[in-house]
Each structure stands twice: as structure tokens, then as C-alpha cells.
C-alpha positions as CSV (number, residue, x, y, z in Angstrom):
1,X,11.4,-43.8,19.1
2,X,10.5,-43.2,15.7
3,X,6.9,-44.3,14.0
4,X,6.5,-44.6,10.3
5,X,3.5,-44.1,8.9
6,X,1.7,-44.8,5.7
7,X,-2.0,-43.8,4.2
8,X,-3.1,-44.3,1.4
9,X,-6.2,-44.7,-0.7
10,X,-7.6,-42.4,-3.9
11,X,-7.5,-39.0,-4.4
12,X,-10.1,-36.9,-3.0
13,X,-10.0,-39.0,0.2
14,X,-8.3,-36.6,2.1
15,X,-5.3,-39.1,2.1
16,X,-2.8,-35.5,2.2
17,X,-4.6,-33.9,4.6
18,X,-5.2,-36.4,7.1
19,X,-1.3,-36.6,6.6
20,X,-0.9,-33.1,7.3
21,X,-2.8,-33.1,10.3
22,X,-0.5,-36.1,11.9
23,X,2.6,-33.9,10.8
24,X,1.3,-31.1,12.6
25,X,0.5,-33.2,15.3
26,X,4.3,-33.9,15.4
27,X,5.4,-30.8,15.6
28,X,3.1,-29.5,18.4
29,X,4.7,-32.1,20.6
30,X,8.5,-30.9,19.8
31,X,8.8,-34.1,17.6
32,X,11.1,-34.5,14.6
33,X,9.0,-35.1,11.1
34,X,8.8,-35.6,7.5
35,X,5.6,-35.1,5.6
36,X,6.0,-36.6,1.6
37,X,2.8,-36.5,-0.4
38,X,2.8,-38.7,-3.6
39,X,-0.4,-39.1,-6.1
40,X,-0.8,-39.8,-9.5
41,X,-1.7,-37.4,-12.4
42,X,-5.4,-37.1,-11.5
43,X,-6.1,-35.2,-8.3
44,X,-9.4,-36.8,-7.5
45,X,-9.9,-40.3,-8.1
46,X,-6.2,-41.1,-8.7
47,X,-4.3,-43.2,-6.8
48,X,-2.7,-41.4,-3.7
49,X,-0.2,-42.2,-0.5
50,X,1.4,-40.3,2.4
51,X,4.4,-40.6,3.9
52,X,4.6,-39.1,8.1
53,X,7.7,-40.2,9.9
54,X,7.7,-38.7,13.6
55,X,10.3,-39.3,16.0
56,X,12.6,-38.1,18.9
57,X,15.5,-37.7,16.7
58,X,16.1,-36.6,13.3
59,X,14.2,-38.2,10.4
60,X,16.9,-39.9,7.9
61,X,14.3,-40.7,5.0
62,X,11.3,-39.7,4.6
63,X,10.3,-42.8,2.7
64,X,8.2,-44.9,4.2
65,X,9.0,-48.5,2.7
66,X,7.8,-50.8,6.0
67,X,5.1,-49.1,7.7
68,X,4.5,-49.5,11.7
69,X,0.7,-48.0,11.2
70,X,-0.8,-48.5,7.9
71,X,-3.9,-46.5,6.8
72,X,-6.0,-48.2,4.0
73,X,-8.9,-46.3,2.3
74,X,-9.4,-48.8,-0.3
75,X,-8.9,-51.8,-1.4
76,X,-6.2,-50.8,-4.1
77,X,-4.4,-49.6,-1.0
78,X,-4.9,-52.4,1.2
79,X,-3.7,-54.9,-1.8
80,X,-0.5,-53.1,-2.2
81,X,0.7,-52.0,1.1
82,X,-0.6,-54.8,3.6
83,X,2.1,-57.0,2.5
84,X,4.9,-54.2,3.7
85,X,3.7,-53.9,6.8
86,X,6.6,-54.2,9.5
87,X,6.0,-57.5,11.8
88,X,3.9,-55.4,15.4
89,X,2.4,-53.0,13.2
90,X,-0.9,-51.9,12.9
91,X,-3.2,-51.5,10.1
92,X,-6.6,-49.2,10.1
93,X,-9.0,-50.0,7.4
94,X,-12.1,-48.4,5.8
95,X,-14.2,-51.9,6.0
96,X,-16.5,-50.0,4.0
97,X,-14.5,-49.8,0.9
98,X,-12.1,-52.9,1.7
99,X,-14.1,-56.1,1.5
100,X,-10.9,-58.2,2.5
101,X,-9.5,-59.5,5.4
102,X,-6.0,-59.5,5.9
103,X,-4.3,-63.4,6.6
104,X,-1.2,-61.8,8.6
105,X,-1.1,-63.1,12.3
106,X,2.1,-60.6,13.3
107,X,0.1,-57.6,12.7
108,X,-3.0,-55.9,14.3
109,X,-5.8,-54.7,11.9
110,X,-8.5,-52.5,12.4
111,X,-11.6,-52.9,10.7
112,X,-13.6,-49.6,10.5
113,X,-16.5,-49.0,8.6
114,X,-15.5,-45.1,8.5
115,X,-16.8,-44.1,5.0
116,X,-20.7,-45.2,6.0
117,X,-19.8,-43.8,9.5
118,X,-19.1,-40.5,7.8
119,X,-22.0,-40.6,5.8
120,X,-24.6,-41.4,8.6
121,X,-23.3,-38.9,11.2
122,X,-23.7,-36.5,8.5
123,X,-20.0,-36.2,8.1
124,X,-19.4,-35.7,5.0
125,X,-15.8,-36.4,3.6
126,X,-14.7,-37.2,7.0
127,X,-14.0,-40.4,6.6
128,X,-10.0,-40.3,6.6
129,X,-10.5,-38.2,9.9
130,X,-12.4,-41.2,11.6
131,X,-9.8,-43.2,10.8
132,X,-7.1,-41.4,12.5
133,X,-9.4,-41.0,15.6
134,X,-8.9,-44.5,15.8
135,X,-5.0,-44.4,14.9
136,X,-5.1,-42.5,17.8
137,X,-7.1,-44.5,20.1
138,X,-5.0,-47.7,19.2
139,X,-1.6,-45.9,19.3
140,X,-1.4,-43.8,21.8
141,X,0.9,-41.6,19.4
142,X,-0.9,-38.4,20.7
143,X,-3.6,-37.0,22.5
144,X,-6.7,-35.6,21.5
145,X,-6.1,-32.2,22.5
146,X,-3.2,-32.0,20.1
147,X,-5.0,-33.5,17.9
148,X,-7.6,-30.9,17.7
149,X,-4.7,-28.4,18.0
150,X,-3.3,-30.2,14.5
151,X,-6.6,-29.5,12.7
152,X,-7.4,-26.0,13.9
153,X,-3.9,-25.5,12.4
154,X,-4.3,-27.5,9.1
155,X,-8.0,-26.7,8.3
156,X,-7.9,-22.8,6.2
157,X,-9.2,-20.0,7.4
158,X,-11.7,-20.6,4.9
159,X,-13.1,-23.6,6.0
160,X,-12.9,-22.7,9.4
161,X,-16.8,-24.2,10.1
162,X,-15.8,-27.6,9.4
163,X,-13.5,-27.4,12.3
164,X,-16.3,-28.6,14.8
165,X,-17.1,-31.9,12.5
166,X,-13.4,-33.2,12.0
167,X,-14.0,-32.7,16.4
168,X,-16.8,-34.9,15.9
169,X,-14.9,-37.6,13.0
170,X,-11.8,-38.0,15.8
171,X,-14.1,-38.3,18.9
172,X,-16.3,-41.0,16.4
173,X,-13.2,-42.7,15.3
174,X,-11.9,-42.8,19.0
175,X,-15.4,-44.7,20.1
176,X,-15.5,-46.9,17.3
């Protein structure tokens, strides 16, 4: 079974590192992967996507073109991605930042108001995080333990305190 995903959204989102924490996710349950990052020339602010494929066999592209789970962060995102969607798939939104409603009847949208959730739990920049709580939730693609494992991995050494909040965003994100 392979699942291609897609987020996307602007830079300074965490649209690469919620990415990276899927990927790693993947490889803690012996899955194949590809990781591809893509943003434009500004790091924050700039337009930014993710490509995660993770399956039982070997990934042929890492190009995601038709997305089964779709993360929007914004509404430039949700514009030009909802439409590319495969037919089944899923599509998480930040409701916060995406005022529209998708008119698709074969897909299944989420609508998650994860950007004010962030900021009211006091979880600052964890809105991509809450996001894939609910991926998770809606998926079943892996469990929460090894999706804490993922972000004990992917969060630095340096940053190490924040570990207990992106806890906090999945559980949130899970709930909501």
C-alpha cells in the first residue's frame, strides 16, 4: 500500500518539518519513503510544499502529482492543490486561514481551525503539528507513539523543550 502525501502552505509554517516528521514516521515502522521539499526563493513567507510518499514497497517518484491526503495551510494552497486531489482522498485544512469550502463530493475534507487552536493553547507555531494529529486520527497511517518517536527524532537537540508542546499539538489535533 503506498500513501502519497502533499502539504503545503507558506514558508515559516513548518510545512518541511511537519514533512519530516511523517518521513520519520515511515521509517520507524520499516516503511519505504521519499521526503522532497520544494519552496520558493524566500524562506519565510514564500510559497512552500512537501512531498512524503510511504509505502510497503519501493517508492518510484517521489513526486507527488495526485495526493491521497492533502494538507492545506492556506488558502493559496488549498486553491492550487484541492483540484488534484485523487478521487477517496482526504484533505486537512487550517479553517483559520482557508475561508473556503471545497465543492468536491469524492473526497473527505477536514476543517480545522489549527492556527487559532495553536494560538489559544499557547502553542505557538504548532499549527502544522495539529494538523497532522488529525492526519493521524483520520488515517490511521500511524500511531501516536510513533509519532512521538518521529518528533523526538526530528526536533534538534537544541530545541529539545518544545518536544513536550508538539506532544500537546498531536494529542490537540487528535481530539479536534
Amino acid at each position: 500500500m503506498t500513501t502519497e502525501i502533499l502539504l503545503a502552505g507558506f514558508g515559516g509554517q513548518g510545512i518541511l518539518f511537519a514533512g519530516k516528521i511523517l518521513a520519520y514516521a515511515g521509517l520507524m515502522d520499516n516503511k519505504e519513503l521519499s521526503w522532497l521539499p520544494s519552496y520558493g526563493p524566500e524562506m519565510r513567507g514564500g510559497t512552500c510544499n512537501c512531498s512524503v510518499c510511504i509505502s510497503d514497497k519501493p517508492v518510484g517518484s517521489p513526486l507527488v502529482l495526485t495526493p491521497d491526503v492533502l494538507i492545506a495551510m492556506n488558502q493559496p494552497s488549498f486553491d492550487k492543490f484541492i483540484g488534484s486531489v485523487r478521487p477517496g482522498g482526504k484533505v486537512f485544512i487550517d479553517s483559520t486561514l482557508v475561508d473556503s469550502k471545497s465543492s468536491r463530493t469524492d473526497i473527505e475534507c477536514f476543517y480545522v481551525p489549527s492556527s487559532e487552536l495553536a494560538e489559544t493553547q499557547n502553542l505557538k507555531g504548532g499549527s502544522n503539528i495539529i494538523l497532522l494529529g488529525k492526519v493521524i486520527k483520520e488515517t490511521k497511517l500511524f500511531s501516536f507513539e510513533t509519532m512521538k518517536a518521529a518528533i523526538e527524532k526530528v526536533v534538534p537537540p537544541k530545541k529539545a523543550a518544545l518536544i513536550a508542546n508538539n506532544f500537546k499539538a498531536i494529542e490537540l489535533g487528535m481530539n479536534s
